[in-house]
TIDREN-940499 format. One record per residue (C-alpha): x, y, z; residue in three letters. Coordinates in steps of 0.2 Angstrom, whole numbers, padded with zeros to 4 digits, always signed. Layout:
N
XYZALA
...
***
This chain:
179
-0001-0141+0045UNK
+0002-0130+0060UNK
+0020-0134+0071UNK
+0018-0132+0089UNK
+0036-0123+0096UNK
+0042-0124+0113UNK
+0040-0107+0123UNK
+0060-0102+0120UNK
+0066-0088+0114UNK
+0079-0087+0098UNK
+0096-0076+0100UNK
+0107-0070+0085UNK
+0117-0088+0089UNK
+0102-0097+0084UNK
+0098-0089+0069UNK
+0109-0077+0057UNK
+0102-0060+0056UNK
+0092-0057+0073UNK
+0100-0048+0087UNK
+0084-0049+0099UNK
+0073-0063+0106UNK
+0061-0068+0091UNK
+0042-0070+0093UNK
+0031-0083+0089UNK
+0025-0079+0073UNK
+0046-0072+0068UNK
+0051-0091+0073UNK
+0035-0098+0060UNK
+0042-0086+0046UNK
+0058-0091+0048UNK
+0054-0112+0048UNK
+0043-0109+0034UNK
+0057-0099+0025UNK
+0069-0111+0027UNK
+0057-0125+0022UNK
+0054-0117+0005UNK
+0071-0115+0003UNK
+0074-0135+0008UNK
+0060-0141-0003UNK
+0069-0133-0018UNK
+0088-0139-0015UNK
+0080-0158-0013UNK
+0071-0155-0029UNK
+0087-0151-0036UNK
+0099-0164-0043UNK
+0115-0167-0044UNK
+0120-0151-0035UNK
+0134-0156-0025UNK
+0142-0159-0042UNK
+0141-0140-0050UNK
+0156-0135-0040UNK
+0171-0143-0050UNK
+0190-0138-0049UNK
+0203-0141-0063UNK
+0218-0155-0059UNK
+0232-0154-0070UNK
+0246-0166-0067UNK
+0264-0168-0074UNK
+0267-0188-0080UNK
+0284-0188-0087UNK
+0286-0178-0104UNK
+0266-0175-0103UNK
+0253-0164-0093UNK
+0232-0168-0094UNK
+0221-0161-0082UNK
+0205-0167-0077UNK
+0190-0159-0068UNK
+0186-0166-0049UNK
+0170-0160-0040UNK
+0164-0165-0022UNK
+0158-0182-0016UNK
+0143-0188-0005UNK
+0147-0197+0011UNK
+0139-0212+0002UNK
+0151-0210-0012UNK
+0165-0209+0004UNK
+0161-0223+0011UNK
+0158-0233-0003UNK
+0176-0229-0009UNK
+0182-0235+0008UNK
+0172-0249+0009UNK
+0179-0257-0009UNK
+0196-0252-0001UNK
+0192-0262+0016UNK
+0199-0281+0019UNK
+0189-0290+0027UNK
+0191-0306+0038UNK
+0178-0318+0048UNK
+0178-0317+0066UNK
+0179-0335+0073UNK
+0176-0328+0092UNK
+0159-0317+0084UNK
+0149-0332+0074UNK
+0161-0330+0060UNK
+0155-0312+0058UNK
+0167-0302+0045UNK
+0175-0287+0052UNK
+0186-0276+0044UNK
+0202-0279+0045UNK
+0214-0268+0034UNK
+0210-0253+0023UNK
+0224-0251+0008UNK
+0226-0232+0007UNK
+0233-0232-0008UNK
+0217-0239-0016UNK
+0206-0229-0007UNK
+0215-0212-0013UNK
+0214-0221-0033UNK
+0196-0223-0028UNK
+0193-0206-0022UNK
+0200-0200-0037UNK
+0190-0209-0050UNK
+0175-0207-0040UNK
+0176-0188-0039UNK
+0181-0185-0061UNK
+0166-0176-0069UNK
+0162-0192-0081UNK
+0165-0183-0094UNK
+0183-0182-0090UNK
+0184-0199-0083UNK
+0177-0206-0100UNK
+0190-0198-0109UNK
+0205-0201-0098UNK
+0201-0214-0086UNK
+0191-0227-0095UNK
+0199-0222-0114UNK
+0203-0242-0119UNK
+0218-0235-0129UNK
+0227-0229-0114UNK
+0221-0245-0105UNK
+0230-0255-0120UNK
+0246-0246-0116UNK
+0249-0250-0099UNK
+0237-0268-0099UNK
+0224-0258-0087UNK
+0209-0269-0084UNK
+0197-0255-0075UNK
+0198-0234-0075UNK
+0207-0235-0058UNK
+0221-0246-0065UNK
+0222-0230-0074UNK
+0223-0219-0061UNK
+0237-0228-0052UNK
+0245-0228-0070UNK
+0245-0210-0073UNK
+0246-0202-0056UNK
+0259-0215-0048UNK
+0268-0202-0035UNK
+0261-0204-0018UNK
+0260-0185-0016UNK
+0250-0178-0030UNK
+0239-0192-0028UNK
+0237-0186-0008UNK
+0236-0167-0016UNK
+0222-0170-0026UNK
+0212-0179-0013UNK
+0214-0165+0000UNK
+0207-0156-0016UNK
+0192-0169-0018UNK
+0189-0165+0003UNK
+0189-0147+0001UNK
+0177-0150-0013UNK
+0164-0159+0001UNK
+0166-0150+0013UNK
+0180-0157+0024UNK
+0192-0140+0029UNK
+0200-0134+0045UNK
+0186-0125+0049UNK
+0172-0140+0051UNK
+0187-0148+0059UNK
+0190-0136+0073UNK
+0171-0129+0074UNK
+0170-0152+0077UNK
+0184-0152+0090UNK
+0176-0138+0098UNK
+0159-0145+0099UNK
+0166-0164+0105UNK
+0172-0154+0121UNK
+0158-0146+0125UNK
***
């Protein structure tokens, strides 16, 4: 399959490592580089979840820690979405539009979402815990064992750091929404 490229040249801003305007056949080499390189991280699995950090929180007289790794915007937006209230729009046809998002479940989401399952088996959905404070679901546990505001907000700035939300995407945004 041959790709047909416009007749523009390349500088070092367009891709790392090239101080000088790139030919033809430097731009193919290049795409197909990066191609190969593609075709292997889609093959791969689960990737977004090798990265993990250690939690460790202090509840009361005890300490547990927990791994956390990085979410997917699918997984984000799936956390809101169960967090979300949503009312029907009389004016719209009765269409339902969101109407409130409870923070507070949204970071208890977050947190469950983003615990290696492993970790979450053994603290979030252990029915023995669940028994001790009459948790019906593994986010009751959360909210149980992390009830401080805080820590909770810690460990989700944690979970963004994780997937790639930092002051530097933000700024390197900002910047390109002026321009």
């Amino acid at each position: 399959m041959s790709m047909n490229f416009e007749e523009k040249s390349l500088y070092e801003e367009d891709v790392v490592g090239y101080d000088e305007p790139m030919t033809q056949e430097d731009i193919q080499n290049v795409v197909a580089f990066n191609e190969n390189d593609l075709l292997k991280a889609l093959k791969g699995e689960g990737d977004h979840q090798d990265e993990t950090r250690m939690v460790t929180v202090k509840f009361r007289n005890a300490q547990f820690s927990f791994r956390i790794r990085a979410l997917t915007e699918r997984e984000y937006d799936k956390c809101r979405e169960q967090s979300t209230k949503y009312v029907k729009n009389r004016r719209m046809g009765g269409m339902k539009l969101p109407d409130k998002t409870d923070t507070v479940a949204y970071h208890t989401r977050l947190i469950y979402t983003a615990t290696v399952d492993e970790d979450k088996a053994k603290l979030w959905n252990n029915k023995n815990l669940w028994a001790a404070v009459n948790a019906v679901t593994g986010t009751d546990m959360v909210d149980a064992l992390i009830p401080l505001a805080g820590k909770k907000q810690q460990i989700v700035e944690l979970i963004e750091q994780l997937s790639g939300f930092d002051e530097d995407s933000e700024t390197i945004y900002e910047e390109a929404v002026k321009n």
